[in-house]
N, C-alpha and C positions, 0 to 999 in steps of 0.2 A: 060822311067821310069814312071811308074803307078802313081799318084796324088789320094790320098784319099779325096775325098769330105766332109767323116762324119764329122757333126758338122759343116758344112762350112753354114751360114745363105744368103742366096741371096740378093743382094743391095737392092732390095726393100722390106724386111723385116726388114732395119736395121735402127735404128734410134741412132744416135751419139755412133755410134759402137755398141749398143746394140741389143738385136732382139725384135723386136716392139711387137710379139706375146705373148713375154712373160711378156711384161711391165708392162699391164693391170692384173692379177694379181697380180705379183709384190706389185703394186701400192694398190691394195684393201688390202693385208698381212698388209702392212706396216700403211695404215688408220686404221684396226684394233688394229693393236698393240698401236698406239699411245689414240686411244680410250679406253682402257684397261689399258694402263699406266699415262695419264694425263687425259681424257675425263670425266671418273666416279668421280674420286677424285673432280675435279671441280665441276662436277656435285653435287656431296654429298655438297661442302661447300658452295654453292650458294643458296641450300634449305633450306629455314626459318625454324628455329623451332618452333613445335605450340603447342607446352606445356607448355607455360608462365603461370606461379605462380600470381593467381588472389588474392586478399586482399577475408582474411578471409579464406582460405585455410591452411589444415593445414598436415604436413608428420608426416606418422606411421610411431613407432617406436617401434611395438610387445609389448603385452602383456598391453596394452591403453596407452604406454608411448607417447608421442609424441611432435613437434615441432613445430614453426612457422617461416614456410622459409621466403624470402625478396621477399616482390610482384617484380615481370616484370622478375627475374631470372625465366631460362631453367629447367624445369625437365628431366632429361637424361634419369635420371633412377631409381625408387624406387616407393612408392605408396602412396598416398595421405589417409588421415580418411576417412572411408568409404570403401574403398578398400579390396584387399582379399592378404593382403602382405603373401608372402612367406620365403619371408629372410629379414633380415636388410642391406641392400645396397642402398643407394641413393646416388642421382651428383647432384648437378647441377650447374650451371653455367652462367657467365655472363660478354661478354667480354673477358679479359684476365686471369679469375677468375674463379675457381671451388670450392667446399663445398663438401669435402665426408663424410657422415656419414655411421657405420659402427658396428654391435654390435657383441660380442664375449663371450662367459662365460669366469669367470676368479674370480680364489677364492684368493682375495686378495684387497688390498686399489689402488683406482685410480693414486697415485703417483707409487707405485710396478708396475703396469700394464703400464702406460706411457713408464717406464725405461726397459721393456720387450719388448714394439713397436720399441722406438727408436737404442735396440741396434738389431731388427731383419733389421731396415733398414739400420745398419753400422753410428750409432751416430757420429757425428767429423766430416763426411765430409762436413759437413757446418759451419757457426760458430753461434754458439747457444747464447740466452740471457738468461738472469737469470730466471726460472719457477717459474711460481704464482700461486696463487689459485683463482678461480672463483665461487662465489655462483649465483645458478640462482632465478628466481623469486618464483619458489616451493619450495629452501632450497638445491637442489642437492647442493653438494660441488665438484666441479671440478677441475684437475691441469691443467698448460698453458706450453707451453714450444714454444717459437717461434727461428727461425730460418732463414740465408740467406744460399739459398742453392748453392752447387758447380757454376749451373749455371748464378748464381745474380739474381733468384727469391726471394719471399720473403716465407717462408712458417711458420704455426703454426699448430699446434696441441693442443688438447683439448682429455681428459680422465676423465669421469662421471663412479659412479657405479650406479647404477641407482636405488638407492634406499633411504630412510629416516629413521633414529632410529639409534639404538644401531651399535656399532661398526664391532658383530656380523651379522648382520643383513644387514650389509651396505657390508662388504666385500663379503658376499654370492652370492650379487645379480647380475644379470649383467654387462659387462660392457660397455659403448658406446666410439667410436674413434670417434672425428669430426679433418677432415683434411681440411687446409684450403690453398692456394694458389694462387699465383699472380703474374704477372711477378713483374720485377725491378721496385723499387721504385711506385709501384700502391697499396699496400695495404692500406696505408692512405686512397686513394678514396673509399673503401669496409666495410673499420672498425668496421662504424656506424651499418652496416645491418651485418656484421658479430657478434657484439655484442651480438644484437637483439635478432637473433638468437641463441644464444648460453643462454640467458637470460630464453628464452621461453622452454628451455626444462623440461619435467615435466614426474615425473614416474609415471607408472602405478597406478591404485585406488589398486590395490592389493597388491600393494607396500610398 
């Protein structure tokens, strides 16, 4: 009876039953892959970011509205005065902490707008505290609504229209979302510069 050889590897090709010629690829696929699935990511979080927020800097907020972030916090992403903003989106962050600001049109009072955010992001599933008002240091009037969320962060919200005067005048103008976030039990450590910030926002001269 005939014995088919194919596929039969020779003893000295084989290394713990496998065939040695093909190991060394093998072995480079599988370096790749793990480079690709853990190497980069690590990579990303190990690199410093070097867009730390210097004292006396300060974020656009279109149309000369603008803010004063908390020095040594990350700028992710948005654009400093001076800059040539595009959109209203800024992050930044610090630690276990991010700050989104966010601006939107919206013909209505900053509580109406709030209660439009939080039911697009399914209100309830945290449990909420009772919503305040916050005036900042130009007169902006703004609502507060903070939050523990599903996962025991701690989160808050903030809803500015960004404007001063008459009633009319005030619900016209735009509006600003400032999102604030923290894991468990850390927002105490943030408050103070989340304050600050939320203090320093000032609208437009056109305003």
């Amino acid at each position: 009876m005939a014995v088919s050889t194919q596929g039969w590897v020779p003893v000295e090709h084989r290394w713990f039953g496998l065939d040695r010629r093909t190991a060394k690829p093998g072995l480079i696929a599988l370096v790749i892959a793990l480079v690709l699935i853990y190497g980069f990511p690590l990579l990303n979080s190990a690199i410093p970011w070097h867009n730390e927020i210097k004292a006396g800097q300060v974020l656009e907020l279109g149309d000369g509205a603008t803010a004063v972030p908390p020095v040594g916090w990350q700028l992710e992403s948005g654009t400093l005065a001076g800059g040539n903003a595009t959109s209203l989106s800024i992050t930044l962050a610090s630690g276990g902490a991010t700050i989104e600001l966010s601006g939107s049109s919206y013909d209505g009072t900053a509580d109406a707008f709030l209660d439009q955010v939080e039911r697009a992001d399914g209100n309830g599933a945290g449990v909420n505290a009772e919503r305040g008002t916050l005036t900042t240091s130009a007169g902006l009037v703004g609502v507060v609504d903070s939050s523990t969320s599903p996962s025991g962060g701690d989160d808050l919200n903030a809803a500015f229209k960004m404007a001063i005067g008459s009633a009319e005048v005030v619900e016209a103008a735009p509006a600003l979302l400032v999102r604030i976030r923290t894991s468990s039990g850390q927002f105490e450590h943030y408050q103070d510069e989340v304050a600050a910030l939320l203090r320093s926002i000032t609208p437009g001269a056109a305003r």
